[in-house]
N, CA and C of each residue as an Amber inpcrd file, in Angstrom:
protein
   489
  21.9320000  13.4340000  34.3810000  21.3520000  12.1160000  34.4980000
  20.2080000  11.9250000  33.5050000  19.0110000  12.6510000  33.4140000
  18.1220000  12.7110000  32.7510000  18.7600000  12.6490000  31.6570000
  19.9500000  13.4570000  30.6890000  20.4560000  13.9310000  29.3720000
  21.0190000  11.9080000  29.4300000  21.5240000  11.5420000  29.8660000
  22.1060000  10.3690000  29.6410000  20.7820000   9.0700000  29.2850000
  20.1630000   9.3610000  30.1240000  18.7330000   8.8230000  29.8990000
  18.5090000   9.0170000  28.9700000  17.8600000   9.9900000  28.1780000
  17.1950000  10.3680000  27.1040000  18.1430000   9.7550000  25.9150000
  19.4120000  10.5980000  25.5810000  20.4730000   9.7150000  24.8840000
  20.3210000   7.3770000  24.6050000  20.5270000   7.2660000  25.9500000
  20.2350000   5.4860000  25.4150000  19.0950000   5.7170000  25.0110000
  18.1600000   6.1820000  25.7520000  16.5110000   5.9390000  24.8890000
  16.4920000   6.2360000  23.3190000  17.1860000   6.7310000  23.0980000
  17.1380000   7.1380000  21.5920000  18.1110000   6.4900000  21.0090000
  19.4080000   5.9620000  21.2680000  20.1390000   5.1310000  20.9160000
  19.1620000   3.4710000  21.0030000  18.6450000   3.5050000  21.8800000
  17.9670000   1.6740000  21.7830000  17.2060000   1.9900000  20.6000000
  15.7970000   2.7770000  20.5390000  14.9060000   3.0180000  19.2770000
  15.8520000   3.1580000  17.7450000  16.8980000   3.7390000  17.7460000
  17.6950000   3.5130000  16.6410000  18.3470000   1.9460000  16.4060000
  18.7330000   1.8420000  17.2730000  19.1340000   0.2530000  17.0060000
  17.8100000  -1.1290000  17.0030000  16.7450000  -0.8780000  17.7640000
  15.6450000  -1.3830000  17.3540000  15.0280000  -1.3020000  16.0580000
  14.7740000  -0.0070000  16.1540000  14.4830000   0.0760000  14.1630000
  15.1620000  -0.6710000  12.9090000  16.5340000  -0.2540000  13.8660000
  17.7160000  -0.8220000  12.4660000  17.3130000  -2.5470000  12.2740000
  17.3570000  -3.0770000  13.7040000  17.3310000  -4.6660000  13.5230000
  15.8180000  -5.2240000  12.9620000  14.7800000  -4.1730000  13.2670000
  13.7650000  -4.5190000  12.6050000  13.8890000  -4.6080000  11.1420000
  14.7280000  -3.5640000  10.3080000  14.6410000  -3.1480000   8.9520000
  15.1620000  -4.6150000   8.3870000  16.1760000  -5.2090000   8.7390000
  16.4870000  -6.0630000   8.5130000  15.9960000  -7.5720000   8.9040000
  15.2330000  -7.3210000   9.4550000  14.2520000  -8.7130000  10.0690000
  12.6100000  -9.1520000   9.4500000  12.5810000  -7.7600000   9.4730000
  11.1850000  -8.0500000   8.9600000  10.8860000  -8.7060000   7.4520000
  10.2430000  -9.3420000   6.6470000   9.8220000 -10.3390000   5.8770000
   9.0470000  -8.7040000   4.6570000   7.7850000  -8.1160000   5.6900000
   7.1840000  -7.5060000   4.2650000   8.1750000  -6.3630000   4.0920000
   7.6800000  -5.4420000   3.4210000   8.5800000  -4.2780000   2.6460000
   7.9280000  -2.8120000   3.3680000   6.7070000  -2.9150000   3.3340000
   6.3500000  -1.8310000   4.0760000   6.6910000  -1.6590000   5.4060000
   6.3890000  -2.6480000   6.1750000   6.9910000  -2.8390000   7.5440000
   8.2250000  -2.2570000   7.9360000   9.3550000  -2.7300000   7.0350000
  10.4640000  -2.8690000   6.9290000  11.2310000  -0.9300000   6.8990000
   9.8180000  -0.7860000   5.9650000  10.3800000   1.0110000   5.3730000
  10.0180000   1.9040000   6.7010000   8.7720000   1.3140000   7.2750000
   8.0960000   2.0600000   8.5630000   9.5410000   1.5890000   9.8940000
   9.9430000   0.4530000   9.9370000  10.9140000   0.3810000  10.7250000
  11.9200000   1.1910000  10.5510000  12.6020000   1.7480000   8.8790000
  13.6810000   2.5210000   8.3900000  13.3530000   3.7860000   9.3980000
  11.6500000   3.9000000   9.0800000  11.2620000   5.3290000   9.7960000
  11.9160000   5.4480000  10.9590000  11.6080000   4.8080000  11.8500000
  11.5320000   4.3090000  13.4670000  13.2730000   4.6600000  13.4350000
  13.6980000   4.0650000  13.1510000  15.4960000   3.9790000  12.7670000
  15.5720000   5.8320000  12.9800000  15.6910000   5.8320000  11.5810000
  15.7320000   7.8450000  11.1810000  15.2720000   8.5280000  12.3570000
  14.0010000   8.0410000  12.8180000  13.7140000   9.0640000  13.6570000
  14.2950000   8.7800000  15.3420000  15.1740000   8.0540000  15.4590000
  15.8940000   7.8740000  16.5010000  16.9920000   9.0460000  16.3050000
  17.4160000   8.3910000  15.3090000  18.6850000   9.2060000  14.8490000
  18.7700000  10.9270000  14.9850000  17.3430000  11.2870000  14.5830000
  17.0650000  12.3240000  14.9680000  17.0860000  12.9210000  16.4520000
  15.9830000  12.1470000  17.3640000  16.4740000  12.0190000  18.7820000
  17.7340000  12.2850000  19.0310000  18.9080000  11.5240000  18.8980000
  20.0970000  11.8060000  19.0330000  20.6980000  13.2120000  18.6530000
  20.2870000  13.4370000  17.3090000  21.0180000  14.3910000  17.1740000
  20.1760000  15.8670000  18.6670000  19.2610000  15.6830000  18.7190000
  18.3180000  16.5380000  19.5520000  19.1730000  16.2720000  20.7300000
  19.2730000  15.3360000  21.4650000  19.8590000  15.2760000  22.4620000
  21.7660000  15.6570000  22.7850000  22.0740000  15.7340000  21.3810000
  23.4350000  16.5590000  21.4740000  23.4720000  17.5960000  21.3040000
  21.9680000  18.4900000  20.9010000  22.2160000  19.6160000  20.8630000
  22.3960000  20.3420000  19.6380000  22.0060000  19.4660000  18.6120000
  22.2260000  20.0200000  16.7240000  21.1430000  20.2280000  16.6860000
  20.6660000  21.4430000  16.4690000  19.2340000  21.4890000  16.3190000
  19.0060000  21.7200000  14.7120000  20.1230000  21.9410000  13.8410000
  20.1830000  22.2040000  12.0610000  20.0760000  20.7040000  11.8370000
  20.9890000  19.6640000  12.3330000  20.6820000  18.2910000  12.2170000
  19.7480000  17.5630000  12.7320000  18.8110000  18.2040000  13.7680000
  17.8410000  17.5040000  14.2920000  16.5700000  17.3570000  13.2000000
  16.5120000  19.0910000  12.4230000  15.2240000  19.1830000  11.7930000
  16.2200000  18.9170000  10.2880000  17.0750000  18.9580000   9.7290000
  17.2890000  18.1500000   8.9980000  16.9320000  16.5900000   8.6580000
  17.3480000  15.8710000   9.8000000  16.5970000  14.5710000   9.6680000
  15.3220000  14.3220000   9.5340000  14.8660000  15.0690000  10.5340000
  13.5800000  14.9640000  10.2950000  12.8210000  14.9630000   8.7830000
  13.3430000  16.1740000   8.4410000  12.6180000  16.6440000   7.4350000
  12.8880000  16.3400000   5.9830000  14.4560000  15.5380000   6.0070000
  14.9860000  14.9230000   4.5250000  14.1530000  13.1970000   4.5890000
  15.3410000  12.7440000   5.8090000  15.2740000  11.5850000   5.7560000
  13.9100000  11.0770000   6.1020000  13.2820000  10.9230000   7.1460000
  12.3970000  10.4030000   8.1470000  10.8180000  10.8350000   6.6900000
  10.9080000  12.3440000   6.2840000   9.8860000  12.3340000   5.3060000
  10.2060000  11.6290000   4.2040000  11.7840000  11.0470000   3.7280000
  12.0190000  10.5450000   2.6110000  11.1260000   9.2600000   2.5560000
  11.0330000   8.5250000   3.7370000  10.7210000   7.2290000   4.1780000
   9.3670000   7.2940000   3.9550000   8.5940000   8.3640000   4.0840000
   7.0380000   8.3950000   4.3970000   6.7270000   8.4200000   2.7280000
   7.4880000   8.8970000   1.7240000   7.3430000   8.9980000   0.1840000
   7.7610000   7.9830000   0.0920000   8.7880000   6.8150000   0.3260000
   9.4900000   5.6990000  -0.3160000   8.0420000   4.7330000   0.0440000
   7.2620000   4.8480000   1.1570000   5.8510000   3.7680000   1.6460000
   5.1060000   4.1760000   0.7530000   4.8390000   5.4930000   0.0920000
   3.9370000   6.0420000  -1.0290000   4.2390000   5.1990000  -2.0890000
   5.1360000   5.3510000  -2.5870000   5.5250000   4.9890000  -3.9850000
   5.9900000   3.1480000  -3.7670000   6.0650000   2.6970000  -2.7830000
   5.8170000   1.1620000  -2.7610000   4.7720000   0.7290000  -2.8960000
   3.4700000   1.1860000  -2.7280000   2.3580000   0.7440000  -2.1940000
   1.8870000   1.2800000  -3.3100000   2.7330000   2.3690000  -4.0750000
   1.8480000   2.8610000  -5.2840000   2.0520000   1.5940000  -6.3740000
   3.6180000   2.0750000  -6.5280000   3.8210000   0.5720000  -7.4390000
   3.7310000  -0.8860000  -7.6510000   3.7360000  -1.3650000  -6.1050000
   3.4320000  -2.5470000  -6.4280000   2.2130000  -3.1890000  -6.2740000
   1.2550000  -2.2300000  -5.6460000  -0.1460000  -2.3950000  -5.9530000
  -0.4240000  -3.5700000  -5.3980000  -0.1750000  -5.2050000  -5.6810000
  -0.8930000  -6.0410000  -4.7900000   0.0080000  -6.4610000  -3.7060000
  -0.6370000  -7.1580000  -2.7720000  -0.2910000  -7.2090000  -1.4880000
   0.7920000  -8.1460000  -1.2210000   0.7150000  -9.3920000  -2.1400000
   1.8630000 -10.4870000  -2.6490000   3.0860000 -10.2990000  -3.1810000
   3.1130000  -8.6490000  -4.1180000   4.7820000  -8.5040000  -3.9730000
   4.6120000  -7.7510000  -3.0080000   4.1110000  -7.0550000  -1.9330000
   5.1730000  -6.3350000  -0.4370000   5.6050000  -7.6840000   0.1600000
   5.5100000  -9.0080000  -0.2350000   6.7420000  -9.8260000   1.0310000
   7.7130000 -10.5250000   0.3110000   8.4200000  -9.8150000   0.0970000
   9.8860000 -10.1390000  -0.5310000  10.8410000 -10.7450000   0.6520000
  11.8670000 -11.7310000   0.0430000  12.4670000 -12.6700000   0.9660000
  13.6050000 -11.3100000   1.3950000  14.1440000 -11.3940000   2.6670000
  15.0530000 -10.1890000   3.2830000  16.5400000 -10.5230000   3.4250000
  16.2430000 -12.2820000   3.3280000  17.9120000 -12.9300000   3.6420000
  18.2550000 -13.7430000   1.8580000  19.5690000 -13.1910000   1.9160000
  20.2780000 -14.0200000   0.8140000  20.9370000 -15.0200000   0.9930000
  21.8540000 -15.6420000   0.3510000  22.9860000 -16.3140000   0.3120000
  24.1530000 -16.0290000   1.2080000  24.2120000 -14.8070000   1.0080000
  25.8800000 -14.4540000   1.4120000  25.3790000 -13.2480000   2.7200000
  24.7020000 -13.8810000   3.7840000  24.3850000 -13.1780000   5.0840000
  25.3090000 -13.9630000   6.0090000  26.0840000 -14.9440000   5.9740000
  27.0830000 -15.0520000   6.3870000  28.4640000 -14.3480000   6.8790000
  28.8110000 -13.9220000   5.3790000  29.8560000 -13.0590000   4.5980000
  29.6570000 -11.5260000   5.3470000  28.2660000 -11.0750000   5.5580000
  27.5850000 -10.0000000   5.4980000  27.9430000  -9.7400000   7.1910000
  27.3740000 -10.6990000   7.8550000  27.8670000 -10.6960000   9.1330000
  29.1000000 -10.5440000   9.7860000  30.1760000 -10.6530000   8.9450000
  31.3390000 -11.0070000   9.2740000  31.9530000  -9.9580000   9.0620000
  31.5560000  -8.8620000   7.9680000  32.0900000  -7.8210000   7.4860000
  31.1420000  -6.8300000   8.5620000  30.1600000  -7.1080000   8.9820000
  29.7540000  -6.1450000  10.0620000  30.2700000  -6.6690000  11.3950000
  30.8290000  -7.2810000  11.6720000  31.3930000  -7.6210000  13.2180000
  33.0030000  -7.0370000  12.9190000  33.2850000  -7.2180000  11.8180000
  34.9780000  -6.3540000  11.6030000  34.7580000  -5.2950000  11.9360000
  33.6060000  -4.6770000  11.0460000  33.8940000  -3.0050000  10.9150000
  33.5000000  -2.4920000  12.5010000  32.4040000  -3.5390000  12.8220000
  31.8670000  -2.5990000  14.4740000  33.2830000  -2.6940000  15.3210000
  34.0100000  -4.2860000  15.7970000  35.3970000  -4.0500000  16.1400000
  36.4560000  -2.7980000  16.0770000  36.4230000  -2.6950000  14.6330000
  37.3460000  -1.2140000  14.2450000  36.3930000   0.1130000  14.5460000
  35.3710000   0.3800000  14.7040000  34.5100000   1.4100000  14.9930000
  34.8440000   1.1370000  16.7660000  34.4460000   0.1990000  17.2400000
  34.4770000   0.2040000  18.8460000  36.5050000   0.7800000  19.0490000
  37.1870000  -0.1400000  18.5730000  38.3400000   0.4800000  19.0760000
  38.6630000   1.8190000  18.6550000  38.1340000   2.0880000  17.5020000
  38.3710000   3.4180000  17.3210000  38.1920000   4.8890000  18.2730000
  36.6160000   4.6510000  18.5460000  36.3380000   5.2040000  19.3110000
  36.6820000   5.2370000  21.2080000  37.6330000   3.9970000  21.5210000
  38.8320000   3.4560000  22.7580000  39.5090000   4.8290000  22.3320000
  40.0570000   4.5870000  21.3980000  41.3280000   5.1770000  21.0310000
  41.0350000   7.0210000  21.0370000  39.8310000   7.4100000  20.8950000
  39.5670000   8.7510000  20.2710000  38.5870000   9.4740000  21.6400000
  38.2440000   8.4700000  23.1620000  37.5590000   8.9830000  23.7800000
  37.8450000  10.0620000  24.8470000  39.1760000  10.0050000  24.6070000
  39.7330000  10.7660000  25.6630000  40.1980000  12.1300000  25.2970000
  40.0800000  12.0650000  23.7830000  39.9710000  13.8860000  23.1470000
  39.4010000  14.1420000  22.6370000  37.9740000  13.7870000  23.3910000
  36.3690000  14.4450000  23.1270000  36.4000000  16.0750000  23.3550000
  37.4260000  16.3910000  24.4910000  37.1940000  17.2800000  25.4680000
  37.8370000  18.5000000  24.4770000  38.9380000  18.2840000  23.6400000
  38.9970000  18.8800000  22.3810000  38.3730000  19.1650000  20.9070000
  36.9530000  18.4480000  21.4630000  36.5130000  19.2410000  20.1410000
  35.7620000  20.6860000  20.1790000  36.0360000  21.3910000  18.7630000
  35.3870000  22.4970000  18.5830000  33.7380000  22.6550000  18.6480000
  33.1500000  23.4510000  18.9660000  32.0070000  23.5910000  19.5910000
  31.6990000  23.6190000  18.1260000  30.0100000  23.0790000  17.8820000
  29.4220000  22.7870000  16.7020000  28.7000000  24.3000000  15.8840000
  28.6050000  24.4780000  14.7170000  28.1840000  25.4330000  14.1430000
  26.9610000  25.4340000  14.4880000  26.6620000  26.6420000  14.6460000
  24.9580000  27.4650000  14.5020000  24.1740000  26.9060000  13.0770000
  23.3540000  27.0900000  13.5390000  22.4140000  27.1200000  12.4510000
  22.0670000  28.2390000  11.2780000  22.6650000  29.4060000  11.8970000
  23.2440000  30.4270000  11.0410000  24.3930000  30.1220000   9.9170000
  25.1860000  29.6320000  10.4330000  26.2700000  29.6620000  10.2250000
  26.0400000  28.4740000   8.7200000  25.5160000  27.5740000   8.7210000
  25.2600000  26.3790000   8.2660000  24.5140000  26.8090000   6.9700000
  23.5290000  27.6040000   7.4460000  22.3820000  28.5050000   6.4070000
  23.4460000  29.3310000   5.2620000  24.1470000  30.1760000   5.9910000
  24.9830000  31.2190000   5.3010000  25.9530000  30.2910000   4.3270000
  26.5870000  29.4270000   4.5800000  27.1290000  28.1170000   3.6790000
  26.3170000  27.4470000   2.4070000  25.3740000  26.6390000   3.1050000
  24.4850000  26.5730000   2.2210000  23.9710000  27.4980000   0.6640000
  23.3430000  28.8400000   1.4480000  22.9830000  29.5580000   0.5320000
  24.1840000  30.3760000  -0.1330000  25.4150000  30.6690000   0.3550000
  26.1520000  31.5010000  -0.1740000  27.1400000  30.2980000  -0.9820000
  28.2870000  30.0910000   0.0670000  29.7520000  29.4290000  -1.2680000
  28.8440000  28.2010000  -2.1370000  27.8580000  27.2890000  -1.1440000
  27.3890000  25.8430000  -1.3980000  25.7860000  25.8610000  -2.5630000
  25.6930000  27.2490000  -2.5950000  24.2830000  27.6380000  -3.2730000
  24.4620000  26.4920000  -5.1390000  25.1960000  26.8640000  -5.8560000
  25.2730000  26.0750000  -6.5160000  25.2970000  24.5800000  -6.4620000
  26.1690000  24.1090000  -5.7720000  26.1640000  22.5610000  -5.4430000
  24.5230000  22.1840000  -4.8320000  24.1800000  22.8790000  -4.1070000
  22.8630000  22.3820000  -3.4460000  21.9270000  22.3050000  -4.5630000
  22.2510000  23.5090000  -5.3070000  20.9580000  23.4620000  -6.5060000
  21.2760000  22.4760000  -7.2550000  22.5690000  22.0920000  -7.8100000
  22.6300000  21.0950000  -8.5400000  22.0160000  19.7260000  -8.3690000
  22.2340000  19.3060000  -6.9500000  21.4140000  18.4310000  -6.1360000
  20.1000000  18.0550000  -6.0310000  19.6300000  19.2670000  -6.1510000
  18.0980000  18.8910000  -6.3330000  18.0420000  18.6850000  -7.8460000
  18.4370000  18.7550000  -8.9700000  17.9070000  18.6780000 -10.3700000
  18.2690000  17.2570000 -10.2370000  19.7540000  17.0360000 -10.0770000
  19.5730000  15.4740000 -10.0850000  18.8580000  14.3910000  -9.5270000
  18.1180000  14.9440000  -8.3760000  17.3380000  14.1280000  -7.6680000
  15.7540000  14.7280000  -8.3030000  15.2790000  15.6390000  -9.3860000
  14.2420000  15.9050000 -10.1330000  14.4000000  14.6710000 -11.1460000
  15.8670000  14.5180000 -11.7960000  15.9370000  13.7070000 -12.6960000
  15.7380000  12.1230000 -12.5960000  16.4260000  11.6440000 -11.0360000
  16.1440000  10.5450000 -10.8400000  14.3220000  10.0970000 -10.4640000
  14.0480000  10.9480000  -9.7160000  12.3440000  10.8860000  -9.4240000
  12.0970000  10.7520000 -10.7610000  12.2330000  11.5800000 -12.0000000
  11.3770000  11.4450000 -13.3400000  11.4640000  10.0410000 -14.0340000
  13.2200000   9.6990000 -13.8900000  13.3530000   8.2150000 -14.2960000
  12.4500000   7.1520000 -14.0390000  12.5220000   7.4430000 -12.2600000
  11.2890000   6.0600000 -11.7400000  10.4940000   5.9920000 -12.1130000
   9.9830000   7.6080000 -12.4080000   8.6060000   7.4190000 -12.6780000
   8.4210000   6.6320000 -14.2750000   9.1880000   7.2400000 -15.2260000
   8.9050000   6.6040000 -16.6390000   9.6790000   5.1900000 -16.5210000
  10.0750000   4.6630000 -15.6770000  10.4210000   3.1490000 -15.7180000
   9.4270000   2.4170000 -15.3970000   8.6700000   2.4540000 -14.6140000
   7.4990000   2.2780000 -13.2280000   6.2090000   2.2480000 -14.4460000
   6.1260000   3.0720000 -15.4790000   4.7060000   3.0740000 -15.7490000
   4.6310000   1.8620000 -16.6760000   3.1730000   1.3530000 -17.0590000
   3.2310000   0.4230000 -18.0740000   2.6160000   1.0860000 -19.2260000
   3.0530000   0.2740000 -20.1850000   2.6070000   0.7750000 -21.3640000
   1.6170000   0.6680000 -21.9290000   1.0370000   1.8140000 -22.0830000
  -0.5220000   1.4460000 -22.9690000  -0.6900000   1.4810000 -24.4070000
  -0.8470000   0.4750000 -25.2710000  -0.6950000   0.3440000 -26.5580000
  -1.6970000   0.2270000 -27.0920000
């Protein structure tokens, strides 16, 4: 009972966050709501019991968010660009393609609830580590250079020029 509890509680804060991200008007707000979001998500994963995905989130995403408020607040410096307009034109369109896909996500999951009871029990955190560092050691490293490279981009796009 309690485990079911805890679960919606962390499912509402994820879906609260989410509708904030998209509601809110300034940009910072908006990134601190992303937070709120992530760190639901995290919840969840805690409450199923991933504890490699729990502190994963935490520690990629949820800190990604706390650097993305850095570097907004770095770059845009005055207070008049953080309120950027949040709705376009085609939020119509946008809506419509998210009420399909949740439809096909809801029946999907009709269709898939009754051989829950068949799934394989989730990897250790050992197990995940030993992947990582052993067959996945290359790919991971590669990963981070490209994401060294993209950070360096922003940064030399971002600066102004002093002549």
């Amino acid at each position: 009972m309690i485990e079911a509890i805890a679960f919606y509680s962390m499912a509402a804060v994820t879906l609260a966050g989410a509708v904030l991200v998209v509601s809110l008007r300034n940009t910072v707000h908006s990134a601190l709501a992303l937070g709120l979001s992530l760190a639901g998500v995290a919840g969840l994963f805690a409450c199923l019991g991933a504890d490699f995905l729990f502190a994963g989130q935490l520690l990629i995403y949820v800190g990604g968010i706390a650097i993305l408020i850095v570097f907004v607040v770095m770059l845009l410096g005055r207070a008049s660009d953080l309120h950027l307009r949040q709705v376009n034109a085609q939020w119509a369109a946008a809506l419509l393609v998210c009420a399909i896909t949740g439809a096909g996500l809801w029946r999907l999951g009709a269709l898939y609830r009754h051989a829950s009871s068949q799934v394989p029990a989730a990897a250790t955190t050992r197990a995940i580590g030993l992947l990582m560092l052993g067959d996945f050691a290359v790919p991971f490293e590669a990963i981070s250079l490209v994401l060294l490279a993209a950070l360096l981009g922003a940064v030399f796009f971002s600066r102004k020029d002093i002549s």
